[in-house]
LUMNUKE-974613 format. One line per 2 residues: number of its first residue (from 1); their letters; for each residue x negated, z negated, y of N, C-alpha, C. Coordinates in pm, whole numbers, plus 32768, in hexadecimal, padded with zeros to 4 digits. Atoms other than C-alpha are relative to their C-alpha. Last residue first. Layout:
! LUMNUKE-974613
NUM	a	X:Z:Y:X:Z:Y:X:Z:Y | ...
This chain:
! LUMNUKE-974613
290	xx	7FD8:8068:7FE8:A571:2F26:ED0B:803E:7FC7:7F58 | 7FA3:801F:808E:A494:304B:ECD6:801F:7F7E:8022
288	xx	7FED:8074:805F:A40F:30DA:EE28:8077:7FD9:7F8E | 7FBA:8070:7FBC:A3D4:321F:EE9C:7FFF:7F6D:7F97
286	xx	8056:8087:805D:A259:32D4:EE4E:8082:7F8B:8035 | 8013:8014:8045:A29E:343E:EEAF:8003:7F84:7F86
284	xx	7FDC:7F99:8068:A364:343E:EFCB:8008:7FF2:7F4D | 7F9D:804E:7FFE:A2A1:3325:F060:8050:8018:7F9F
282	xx	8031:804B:8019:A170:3402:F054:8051:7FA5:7FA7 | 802E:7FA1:8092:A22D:3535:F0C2:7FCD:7F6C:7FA5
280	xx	7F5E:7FEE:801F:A2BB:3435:F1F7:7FE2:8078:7F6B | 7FC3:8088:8011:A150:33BA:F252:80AC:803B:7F7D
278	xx	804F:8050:8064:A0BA:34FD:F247:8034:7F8D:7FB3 | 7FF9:7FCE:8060:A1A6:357B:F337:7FDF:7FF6:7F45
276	xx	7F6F:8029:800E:A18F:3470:F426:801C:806C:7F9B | 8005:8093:8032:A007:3496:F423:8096:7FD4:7FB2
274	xx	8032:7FF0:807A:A05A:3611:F473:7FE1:7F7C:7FB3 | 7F68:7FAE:8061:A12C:35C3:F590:7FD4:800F:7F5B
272	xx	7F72:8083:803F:A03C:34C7:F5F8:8074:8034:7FB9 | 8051:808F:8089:9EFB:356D:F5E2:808C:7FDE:7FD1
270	xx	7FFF:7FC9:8041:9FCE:36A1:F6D4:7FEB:7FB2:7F44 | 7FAB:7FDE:806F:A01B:35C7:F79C:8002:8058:7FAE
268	xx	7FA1:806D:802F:9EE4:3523:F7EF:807D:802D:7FCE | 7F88:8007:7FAD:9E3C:367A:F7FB:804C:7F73:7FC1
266	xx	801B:8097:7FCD:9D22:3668:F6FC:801A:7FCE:807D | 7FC5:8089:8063:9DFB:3766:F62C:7F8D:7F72:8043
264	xx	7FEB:809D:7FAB:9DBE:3838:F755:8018:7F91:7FBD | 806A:8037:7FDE:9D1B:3972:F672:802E:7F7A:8062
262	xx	804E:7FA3:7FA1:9E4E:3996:F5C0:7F8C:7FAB:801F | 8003:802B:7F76:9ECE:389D:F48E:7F7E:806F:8033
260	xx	8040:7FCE:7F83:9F4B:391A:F360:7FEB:7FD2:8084 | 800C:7FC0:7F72:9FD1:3885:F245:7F9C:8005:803F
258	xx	8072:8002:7FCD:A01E:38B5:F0DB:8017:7FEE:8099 | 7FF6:7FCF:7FA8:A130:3889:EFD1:7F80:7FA1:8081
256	xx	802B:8054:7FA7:A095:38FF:EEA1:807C:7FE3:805B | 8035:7FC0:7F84:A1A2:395F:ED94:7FB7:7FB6:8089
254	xx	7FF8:805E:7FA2:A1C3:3906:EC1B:7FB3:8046:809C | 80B3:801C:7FBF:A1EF:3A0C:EB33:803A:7F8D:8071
252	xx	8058:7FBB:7F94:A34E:3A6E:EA93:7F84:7FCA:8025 | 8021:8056:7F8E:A3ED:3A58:E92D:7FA9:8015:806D
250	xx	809E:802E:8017:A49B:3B74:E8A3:7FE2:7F9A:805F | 8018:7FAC:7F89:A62F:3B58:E87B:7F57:7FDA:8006
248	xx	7FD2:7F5C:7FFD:A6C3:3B27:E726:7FD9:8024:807F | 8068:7FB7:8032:A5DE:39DD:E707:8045:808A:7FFE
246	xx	8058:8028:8098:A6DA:38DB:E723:7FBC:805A:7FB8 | 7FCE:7F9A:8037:A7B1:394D:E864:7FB2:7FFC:7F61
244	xx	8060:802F:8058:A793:382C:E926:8037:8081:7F87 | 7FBE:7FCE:807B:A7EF:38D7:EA64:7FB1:7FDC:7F66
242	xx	8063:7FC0:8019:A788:380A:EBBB:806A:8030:7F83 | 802B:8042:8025:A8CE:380A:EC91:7F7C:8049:7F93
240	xx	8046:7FF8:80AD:A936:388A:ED93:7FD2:7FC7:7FC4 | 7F9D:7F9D:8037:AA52:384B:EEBB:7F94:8053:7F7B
238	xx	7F90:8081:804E:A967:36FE:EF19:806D:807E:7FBD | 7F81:8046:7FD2:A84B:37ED:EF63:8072:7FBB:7FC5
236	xx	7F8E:7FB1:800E:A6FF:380C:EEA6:80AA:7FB7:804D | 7FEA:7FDC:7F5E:A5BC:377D:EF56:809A:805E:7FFF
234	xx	7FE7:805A:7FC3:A572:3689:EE40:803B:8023:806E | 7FA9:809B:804E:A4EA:3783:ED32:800E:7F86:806B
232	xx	8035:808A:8015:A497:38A0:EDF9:8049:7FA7:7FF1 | 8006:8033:7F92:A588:39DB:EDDB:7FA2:7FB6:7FC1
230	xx	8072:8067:7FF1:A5E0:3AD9:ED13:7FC6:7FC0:805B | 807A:7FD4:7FA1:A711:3BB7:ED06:7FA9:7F94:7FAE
228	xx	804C:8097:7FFD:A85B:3BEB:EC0C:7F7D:8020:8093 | 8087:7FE3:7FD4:A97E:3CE4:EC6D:7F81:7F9F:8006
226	xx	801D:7FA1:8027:AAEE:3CDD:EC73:7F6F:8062:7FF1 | 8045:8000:808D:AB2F:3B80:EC41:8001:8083:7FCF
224	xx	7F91:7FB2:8027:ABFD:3B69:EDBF:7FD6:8021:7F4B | 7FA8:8078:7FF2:AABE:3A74:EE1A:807D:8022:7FC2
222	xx	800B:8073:806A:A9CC:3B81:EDC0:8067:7FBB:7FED | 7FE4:7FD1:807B:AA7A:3C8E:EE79:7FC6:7FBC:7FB0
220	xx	7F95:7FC6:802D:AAB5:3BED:EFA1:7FF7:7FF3:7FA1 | 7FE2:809E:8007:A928:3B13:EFC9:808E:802F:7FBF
218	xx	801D:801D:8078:A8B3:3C8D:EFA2:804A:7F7A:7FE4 | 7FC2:7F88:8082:A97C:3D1B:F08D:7FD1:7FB0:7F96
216	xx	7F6B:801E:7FF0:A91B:3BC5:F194:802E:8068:7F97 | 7FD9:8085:803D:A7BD:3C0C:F14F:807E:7FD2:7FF9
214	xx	7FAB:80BE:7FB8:A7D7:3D2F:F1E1:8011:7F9C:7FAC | 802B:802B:7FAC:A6BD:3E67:F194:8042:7F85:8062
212	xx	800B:7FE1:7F79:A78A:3F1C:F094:7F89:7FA9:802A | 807A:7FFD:7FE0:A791:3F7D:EF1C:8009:8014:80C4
210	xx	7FF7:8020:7F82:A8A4:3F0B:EE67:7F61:7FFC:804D | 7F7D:7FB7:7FD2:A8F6:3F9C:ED12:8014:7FCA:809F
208	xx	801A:8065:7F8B:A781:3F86:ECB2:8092:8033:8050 | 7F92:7FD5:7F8B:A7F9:3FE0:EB2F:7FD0:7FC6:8080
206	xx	7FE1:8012:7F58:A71C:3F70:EA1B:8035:8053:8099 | 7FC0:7FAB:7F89:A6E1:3F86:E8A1:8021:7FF5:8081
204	xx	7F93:7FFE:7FD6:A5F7:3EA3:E7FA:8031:8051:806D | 7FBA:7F8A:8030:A4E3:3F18:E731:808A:7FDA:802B
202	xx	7F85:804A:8092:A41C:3DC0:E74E:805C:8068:7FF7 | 803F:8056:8096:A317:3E50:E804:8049:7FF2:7FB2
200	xx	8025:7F8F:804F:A414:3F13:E8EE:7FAD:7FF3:7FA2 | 7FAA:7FD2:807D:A4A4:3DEB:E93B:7FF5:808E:7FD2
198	xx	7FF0:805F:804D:A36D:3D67:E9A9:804A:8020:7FC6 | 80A0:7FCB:806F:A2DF:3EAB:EA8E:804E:7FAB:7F9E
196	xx	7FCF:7F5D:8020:A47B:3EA8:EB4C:7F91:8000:7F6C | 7FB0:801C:8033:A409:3D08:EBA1:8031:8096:7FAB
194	xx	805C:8094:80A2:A2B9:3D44:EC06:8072:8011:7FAF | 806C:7FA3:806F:A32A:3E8C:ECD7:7FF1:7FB2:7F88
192	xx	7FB4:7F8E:8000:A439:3DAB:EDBF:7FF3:8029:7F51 | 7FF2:8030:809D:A376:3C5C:EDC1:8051:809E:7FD3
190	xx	8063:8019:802D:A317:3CD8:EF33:7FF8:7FCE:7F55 | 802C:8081:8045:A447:3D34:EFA3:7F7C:8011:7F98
188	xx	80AD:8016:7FCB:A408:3E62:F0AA:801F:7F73:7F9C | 805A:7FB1:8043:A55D:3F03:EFFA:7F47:7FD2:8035
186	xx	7FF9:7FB5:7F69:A65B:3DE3:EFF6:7F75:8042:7FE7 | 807D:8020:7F97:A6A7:3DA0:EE8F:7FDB:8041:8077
184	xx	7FD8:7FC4:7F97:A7F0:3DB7:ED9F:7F6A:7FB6:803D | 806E:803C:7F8E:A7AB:3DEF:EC53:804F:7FE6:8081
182	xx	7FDA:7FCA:7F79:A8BD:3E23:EB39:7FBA:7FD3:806F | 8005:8091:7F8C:A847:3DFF:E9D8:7FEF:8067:80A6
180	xx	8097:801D:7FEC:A880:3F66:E909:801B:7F6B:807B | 809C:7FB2:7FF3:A8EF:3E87:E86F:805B:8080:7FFB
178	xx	8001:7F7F:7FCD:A9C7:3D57:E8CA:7F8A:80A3:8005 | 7FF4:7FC6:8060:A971:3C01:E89E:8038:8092:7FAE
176	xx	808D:7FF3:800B:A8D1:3BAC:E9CB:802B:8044:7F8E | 8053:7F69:7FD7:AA22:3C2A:EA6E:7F85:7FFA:7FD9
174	xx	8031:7FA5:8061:AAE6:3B00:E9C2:7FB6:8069:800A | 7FDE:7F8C:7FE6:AB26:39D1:EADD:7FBE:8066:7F57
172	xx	7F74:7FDB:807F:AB6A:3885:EABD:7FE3:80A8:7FDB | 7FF3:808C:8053:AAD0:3865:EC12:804C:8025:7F93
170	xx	7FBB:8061:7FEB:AA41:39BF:EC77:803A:7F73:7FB8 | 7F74:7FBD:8000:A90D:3A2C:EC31:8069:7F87:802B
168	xx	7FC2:806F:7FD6:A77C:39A6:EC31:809B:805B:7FF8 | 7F5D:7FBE:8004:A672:3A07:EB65:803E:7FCA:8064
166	xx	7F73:802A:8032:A554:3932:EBE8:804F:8091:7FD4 | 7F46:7FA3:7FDB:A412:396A:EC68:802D:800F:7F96
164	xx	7FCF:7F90:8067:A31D:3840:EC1B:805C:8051:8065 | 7F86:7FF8:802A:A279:3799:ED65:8033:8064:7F86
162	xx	7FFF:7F9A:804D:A0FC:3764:EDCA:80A2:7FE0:7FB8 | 7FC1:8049:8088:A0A8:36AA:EEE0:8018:8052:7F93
160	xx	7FB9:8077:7FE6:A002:3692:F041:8068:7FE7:7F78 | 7F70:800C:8073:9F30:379D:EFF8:8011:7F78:8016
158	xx	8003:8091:8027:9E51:37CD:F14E:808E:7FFF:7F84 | 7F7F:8043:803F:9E02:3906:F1C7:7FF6:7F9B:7FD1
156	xx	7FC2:804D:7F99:9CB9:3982:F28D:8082:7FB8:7FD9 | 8085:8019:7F98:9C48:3AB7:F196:806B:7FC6:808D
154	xx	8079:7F8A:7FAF:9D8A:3AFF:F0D8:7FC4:7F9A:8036 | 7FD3:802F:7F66:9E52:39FA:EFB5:7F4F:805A:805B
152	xx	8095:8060:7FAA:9EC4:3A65:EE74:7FFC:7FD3:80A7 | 802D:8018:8082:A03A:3ADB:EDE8:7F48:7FC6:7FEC
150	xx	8045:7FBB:8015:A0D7:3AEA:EF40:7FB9:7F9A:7F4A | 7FDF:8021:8098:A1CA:3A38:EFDC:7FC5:8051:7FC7
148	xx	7FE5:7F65:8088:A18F:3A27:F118:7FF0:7FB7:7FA3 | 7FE6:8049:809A:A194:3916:F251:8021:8087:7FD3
146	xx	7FB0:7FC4:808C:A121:3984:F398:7FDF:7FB1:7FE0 | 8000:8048:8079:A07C:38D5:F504:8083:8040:7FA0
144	xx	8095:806C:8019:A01F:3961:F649:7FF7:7FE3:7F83 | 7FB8:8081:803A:A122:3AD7:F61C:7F43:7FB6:7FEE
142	xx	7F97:802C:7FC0:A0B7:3BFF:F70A:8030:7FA2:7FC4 | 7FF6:8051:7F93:9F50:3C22:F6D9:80A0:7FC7:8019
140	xx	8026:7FB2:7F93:9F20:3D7C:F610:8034:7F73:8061 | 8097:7FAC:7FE0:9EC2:3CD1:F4FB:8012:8025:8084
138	xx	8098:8060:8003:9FDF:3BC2:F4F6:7FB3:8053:801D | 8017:8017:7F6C:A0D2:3D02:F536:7FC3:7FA4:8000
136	xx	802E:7FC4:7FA7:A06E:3D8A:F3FC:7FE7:7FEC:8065 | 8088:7FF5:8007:A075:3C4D:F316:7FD1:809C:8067
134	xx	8025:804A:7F99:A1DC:3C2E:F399:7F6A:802E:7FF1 | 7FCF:7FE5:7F52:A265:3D68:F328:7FA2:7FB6:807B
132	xx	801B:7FBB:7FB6:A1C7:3D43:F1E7:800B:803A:807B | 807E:804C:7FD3:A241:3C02:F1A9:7FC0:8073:800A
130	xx	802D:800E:807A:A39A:3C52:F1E6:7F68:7FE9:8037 | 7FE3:7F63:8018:A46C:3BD3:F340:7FD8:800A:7F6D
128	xx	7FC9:8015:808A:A4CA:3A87:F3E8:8005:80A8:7FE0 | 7FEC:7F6D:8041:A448:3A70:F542:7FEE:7FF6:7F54
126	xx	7FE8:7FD2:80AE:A457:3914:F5BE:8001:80AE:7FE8 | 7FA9:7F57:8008:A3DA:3936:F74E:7FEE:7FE2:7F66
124	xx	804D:7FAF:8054:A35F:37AC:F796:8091:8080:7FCB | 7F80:7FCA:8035:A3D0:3730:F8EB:7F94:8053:7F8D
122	xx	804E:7F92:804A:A2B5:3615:F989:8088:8060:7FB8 | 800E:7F92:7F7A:A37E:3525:FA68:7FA0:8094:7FEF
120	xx	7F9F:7FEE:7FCE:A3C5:3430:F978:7FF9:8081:8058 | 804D:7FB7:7FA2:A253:3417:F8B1:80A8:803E:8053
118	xx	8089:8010:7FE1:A2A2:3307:F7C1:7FD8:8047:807F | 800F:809B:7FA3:A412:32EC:F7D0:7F6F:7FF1:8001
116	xx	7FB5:8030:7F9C:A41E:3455:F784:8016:7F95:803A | 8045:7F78:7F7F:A32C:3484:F6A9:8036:7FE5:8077
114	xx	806E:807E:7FFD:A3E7:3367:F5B1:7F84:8051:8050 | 7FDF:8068:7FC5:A520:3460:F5BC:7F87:7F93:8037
112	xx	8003:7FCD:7F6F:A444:3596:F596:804E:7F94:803D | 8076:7FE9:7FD2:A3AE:34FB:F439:803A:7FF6:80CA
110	xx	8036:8086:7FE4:A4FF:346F:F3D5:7F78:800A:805A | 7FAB:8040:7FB8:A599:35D4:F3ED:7FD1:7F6C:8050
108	xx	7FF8:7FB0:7F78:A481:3664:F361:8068:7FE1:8058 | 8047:802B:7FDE:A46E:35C1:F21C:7FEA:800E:8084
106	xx	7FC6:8073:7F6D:A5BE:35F3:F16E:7F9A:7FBD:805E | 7FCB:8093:8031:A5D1:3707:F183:7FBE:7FC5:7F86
104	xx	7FE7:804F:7F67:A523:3821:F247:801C:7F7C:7FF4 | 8057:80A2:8015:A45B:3870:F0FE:8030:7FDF:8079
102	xx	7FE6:8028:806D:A537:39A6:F0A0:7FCD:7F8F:7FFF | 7F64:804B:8016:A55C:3A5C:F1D9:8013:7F88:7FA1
100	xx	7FB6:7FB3:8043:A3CD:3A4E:F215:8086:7FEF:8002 | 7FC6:8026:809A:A364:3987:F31B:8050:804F:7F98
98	xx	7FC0:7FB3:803D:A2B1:39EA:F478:7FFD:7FD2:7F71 | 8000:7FF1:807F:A25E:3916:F567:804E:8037:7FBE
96	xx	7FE3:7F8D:8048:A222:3950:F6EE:7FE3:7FC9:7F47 | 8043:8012:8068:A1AD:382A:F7CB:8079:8045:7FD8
94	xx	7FB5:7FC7:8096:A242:3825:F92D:7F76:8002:7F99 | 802D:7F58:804B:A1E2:37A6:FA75:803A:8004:7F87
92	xx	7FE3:7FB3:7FDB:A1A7:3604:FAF7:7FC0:80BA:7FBC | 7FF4:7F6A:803C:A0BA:3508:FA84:8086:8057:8025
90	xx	805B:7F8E:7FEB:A0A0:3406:FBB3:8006:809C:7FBB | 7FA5:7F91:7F91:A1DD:3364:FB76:7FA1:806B:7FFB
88	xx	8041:7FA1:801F:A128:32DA:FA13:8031:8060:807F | 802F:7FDE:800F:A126:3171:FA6F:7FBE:80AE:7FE0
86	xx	8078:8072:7F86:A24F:30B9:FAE6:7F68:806D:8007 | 7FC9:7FD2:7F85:A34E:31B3:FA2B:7FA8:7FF3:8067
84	xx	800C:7F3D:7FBC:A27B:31D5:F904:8014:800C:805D | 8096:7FA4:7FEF:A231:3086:F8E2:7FF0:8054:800A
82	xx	803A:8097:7F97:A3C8:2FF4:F909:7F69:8044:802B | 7FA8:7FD9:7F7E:A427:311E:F80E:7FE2:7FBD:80BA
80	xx	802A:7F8B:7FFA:A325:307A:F71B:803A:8051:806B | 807F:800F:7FF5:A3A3:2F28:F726:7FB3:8084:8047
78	xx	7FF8:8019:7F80:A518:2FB0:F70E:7F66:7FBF:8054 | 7FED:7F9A:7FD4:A49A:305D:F5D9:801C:7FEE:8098
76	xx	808C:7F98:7FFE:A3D8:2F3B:F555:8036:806A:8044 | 806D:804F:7F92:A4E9:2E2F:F59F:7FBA:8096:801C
74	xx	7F90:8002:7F79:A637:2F24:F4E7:7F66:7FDA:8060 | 800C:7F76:8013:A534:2F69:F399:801D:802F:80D0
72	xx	8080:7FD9:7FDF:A4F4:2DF8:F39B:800A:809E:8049 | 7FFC:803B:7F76:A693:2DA2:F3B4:7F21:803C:801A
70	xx	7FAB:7FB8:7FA7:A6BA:2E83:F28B:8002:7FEE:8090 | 8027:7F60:7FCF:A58A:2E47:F1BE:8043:8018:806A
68	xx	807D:7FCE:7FA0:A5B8:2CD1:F1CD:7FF1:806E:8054 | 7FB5:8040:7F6B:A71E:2CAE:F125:7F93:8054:8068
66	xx	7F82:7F9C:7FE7:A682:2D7E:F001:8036:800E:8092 | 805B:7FBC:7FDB:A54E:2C64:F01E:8071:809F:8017
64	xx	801B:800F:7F47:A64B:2B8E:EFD9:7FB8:8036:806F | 7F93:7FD2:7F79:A6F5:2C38:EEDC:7FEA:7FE8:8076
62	xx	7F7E:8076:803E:A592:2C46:EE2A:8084:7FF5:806B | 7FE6:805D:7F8C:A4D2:2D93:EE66:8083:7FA0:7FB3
60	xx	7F52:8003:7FD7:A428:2E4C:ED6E:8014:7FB4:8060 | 7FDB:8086:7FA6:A2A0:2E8D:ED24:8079:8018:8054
58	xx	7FF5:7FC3:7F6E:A250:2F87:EC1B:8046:7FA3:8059 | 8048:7FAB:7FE2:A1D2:2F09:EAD5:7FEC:8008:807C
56	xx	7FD4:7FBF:805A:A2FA:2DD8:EAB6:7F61:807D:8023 | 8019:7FE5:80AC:A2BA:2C92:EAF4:7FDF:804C:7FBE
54	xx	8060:7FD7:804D:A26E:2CAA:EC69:7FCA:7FFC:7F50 | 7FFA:8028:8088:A397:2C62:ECFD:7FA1:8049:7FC7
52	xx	8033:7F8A:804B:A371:2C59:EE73:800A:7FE3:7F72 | 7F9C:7F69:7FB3:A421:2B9D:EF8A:7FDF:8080:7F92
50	xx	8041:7F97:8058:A3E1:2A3A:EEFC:8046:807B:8048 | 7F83:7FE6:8049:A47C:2926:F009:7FB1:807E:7FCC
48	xx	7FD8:8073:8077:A3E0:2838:F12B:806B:8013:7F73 | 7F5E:8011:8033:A410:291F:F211:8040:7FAD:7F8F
46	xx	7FAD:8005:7F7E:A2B4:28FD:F2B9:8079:7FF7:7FE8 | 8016:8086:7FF8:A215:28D4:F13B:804B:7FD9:8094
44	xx	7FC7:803F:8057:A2A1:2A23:F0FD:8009:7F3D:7FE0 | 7F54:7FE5:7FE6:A23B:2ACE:F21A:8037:7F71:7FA7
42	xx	7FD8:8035:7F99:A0D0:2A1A:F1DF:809C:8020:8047 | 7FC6:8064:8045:A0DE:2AB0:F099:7FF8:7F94:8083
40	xx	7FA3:8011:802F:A101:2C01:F0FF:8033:7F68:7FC8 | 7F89:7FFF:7F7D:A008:2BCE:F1F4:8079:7FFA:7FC6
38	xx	7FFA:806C:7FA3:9F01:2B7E:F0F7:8087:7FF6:8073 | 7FCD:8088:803F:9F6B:2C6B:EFF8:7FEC:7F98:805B
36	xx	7F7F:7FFD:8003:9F1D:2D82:F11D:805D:7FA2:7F96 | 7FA6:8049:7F66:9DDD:2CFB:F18B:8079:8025:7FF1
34	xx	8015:8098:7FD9:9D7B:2CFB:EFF3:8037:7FC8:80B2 | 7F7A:8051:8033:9DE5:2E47:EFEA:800A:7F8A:8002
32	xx	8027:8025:809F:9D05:2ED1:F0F9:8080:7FB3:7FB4 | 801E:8080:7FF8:9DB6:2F65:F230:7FD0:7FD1:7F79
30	xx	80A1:8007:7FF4:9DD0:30CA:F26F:7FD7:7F9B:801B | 803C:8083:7F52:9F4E:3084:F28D:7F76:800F:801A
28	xx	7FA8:7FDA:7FA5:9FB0:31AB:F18A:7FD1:7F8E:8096 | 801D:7FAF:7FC3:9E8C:315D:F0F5:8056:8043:8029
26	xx	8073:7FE3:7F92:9EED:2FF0:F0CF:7FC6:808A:801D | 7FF1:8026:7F61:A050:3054:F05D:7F8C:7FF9:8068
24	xx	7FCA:7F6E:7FBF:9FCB:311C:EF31:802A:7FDD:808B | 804B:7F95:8025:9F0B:300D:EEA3:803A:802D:8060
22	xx	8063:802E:7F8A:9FFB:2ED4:EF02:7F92:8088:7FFC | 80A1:805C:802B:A110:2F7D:EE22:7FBA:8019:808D
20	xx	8024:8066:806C:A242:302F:EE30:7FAD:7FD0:7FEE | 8041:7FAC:805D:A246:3130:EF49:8002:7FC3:7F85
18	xx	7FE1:7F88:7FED:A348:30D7:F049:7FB6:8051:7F89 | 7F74:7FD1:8023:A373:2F6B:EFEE:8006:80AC:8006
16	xx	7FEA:802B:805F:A1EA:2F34:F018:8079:8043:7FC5 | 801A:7F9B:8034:A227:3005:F177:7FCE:7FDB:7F6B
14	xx	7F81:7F5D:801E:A33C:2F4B:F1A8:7FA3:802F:7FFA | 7F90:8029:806C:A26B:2DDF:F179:804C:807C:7FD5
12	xx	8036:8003:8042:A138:2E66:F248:806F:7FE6:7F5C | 8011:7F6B:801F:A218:2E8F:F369:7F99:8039:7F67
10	xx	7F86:7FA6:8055:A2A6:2D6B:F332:7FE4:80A0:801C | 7FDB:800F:8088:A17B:2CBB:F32C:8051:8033:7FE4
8	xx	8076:7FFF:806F:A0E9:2D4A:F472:8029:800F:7F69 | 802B:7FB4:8021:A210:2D03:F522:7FD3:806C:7FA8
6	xx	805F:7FED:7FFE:A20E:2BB3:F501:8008:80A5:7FC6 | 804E:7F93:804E:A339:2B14:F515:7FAC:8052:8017
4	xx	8003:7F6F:8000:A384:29EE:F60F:7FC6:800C:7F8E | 8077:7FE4:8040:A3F8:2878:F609:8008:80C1:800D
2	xx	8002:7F5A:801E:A4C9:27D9:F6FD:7F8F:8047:7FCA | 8068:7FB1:7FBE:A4D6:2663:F6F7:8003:808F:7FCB
């Protein structure tokens, strides 16, 4: 006899798996924890087989529950794709967000993928700039929903997390060690000043031997190890790395990042883009320990 999965439980199971613990999953589900141990253990009693290892602090997955994730991950998305298509024809138009260069990855990809099978026929305008750029055109109307990086959070914002900034240079590389130390930063970067004020605290010498406005120059001349930068801790590219430099470089501040939603944020898509944002910072933050 043909038995079915439930949904429900496996959606409660990956978002467990996604954050580590029943806590953090139920308000990611806005479900109490007790209805989310319940379901998890009705998975588990349906498969007749432990999916969670709960020995350790933070809640792991057993190989079988490993197995799980992969085929759950596959249901829920084709699930979801299925309810968008059937259900959201109606929304139609565009939705406008704007993301700094530096926080596009890796959250924003997943976000606009899982947008996209939700609301198919809706086209959201990415604009990828600095956070003063964007926070202008938010005011004057032309972007629904930002993300910044900013050191507090303005009238109407929402901190969705708080990230160290990093050293970061090339792999292997020697240009932190180098004085006067060799900058390279695009000129509306927002960590720019902080970073220039710090090593001027600590009486270190400094060179901004690359001063443009392309991310792509700067990404160059880091990667080539002629020039360190700073980035958020998680959002640095696979051609840098962080620099453990053991106290010869000053340490940095931790940075909001914040968002913005226009006056339609009680625009179904607008909720949802920003919901889906939330979600994936959230996630971000809190992955699981196996």
């Amino acid at each position: 006899m043909a038995r079915n999965l439930d949904t429900t439980t496996l959606r409660s199971f990956v978002a467990v798996a996604d954050t580590g613990g029943v806590t953090k999953a139920s308000g990611l589900l806005n479900l109490t924890q007790s209805a989310v141990s319940m379901q998890l253990k009705r998975l588990e009693e349906s498969l007749n087989t432990t999916l969670l290892d709960r020995s350790a602090r933070t809640i792991g997955l057993t190989p079988q529950g490993e197995q799980l994730l992969s085929y759950a991950r596959r249901m829920l998305a084709l699930n979801d794709e299925i309810y968008g298509k059937l259900t959201a024809t109606e929304c139609e138009g565009e939705v406008v967000l704007g993301v700094p260069h530096d926080i596009v990855y890796p959250v924003i990809p997943i976000v606009l993928q899982r947008f996209a099978i939700a609301y198919p026929k809706v086209r959201v305008q990415l604009v990828s700039s600095f956070t003063r750029k964007l926070m202008d055109e938010f005011n004057r109307g032309e972007i629904d929903v930002i993300l910044t990086t900013e050191d507090s959070v303005g009238n109407g914002g929402e901190t969705l997390t708080q990230t160290p900034l990093i050293w970061v240079g090339a792999p292997g590389g020697n240009a932190w060690k180098q004085r006067p130390l060799r900058l390279a930063f695009e000129q509306r970067c927002i960590f720019r000043q902080f970073v220039q004020r710090r090593l001027d605290d600590e009486g270190i010498s400094w060179d901004m031997v690359v001063d443009s406005n392309s991310s792509r120059t700067i990404e160059a001349t880091v990667s080539a190890d002629l020039a360190v930068h700073t980035m958020l801790e998680g959002t640095e590219p696979q051609h840098f790395e962080r620099i453990n430099h053991g106290g010869s470089l000053p340490s940095l501040r931790k940075m909001n990042v914040n968002l913005y939603q226009s006056g339609l944020k009680d625009e179904p898509v607008v909720a949802e883009l920003s919901s889906l944002i939330r979600e994936g910072f959230y996630t971000m933050k809190a992955p699981v320990k196996a």
